[in-house]
C-alpha distance (Angstrom), angle and dihedral (degrees) to the residues before:
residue distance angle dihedral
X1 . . .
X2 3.72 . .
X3 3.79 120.3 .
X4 3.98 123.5 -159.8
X5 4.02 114.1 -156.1
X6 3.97 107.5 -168.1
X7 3.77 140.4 159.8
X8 3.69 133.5 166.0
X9 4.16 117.3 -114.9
X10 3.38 137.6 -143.4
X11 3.66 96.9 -78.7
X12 3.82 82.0 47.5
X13 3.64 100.2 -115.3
X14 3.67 124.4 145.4
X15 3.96 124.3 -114.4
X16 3.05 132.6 -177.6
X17 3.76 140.4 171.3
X18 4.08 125.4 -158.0
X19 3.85 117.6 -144.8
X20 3.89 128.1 160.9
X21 3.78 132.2 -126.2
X22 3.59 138.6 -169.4
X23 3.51 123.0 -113.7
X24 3.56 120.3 -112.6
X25 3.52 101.5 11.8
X26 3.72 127.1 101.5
X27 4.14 99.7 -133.1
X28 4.27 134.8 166.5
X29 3.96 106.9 -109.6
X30 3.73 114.3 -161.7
X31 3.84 119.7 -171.0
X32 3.86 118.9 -176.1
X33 3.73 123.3 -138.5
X34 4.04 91.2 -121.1
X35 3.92 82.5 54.4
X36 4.04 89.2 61.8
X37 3.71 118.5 97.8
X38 3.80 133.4 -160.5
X39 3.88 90.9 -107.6
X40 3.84 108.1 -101.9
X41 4.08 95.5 -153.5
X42 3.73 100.8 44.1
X43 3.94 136.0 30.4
X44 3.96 118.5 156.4
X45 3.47 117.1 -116.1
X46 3.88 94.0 -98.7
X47 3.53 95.6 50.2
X48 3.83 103.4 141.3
X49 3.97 89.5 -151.6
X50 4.20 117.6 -167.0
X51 3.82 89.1 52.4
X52 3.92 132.2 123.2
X53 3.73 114.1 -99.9
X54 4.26 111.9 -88.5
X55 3.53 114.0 -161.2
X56 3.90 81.5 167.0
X57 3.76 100.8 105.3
X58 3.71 98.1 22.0
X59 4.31 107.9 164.4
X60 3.51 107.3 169.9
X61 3.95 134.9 21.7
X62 4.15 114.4 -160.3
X63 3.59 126.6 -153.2
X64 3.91 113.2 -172.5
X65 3.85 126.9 171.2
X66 3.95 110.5 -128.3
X67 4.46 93.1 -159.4
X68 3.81 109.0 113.7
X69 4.11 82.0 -153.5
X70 4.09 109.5 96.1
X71 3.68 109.8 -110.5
X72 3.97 142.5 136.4
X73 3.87 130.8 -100.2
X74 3.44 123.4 -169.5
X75 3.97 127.0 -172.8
X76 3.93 106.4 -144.4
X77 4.02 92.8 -178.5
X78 3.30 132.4 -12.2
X79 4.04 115.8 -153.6
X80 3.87 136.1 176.4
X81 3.60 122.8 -156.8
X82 3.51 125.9 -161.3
């Protein structure tokens, strides 16, 4: 299964990063900040694209599952590390 992790910055652009799972088993998934993208399908209309990364004023983080199978996913912790 493929799992998309996303949240909008401070300059309100989109990233997102792409990682895959197995099914079925409860795992650790670790996703590096130079593995986070500006996302290419989906910026809000303020984005202020071209800037640095500004996990300053981060509100939200998004986890979405990207199977078209039916399934479950649960987050058991969630942790960042600086």
């Amino acid at each position: 299964m493929r799992l998309s992790i996303s949240f909008v910055d401070r300059n309100h652009v989109a990233y997102t990063a792409w990682t895959d799972v197995k099914a079925d088993v409860w795992q650790p998934v670790r996703v590096a900040f130079d593995e986070i993208r500006p996302n290419p399908y989906f910026q809000p209309p303020d984005a202020r694209l071209g800037l640095a990364i500004d996990v300053s004023d981060v509100r939200f983080v998004a986890f979405a599952p990207q199977d078209r199978t039916s399934g479950r996913l649960a987050i058991g912790k969630f942790v960042v590390l600086k």
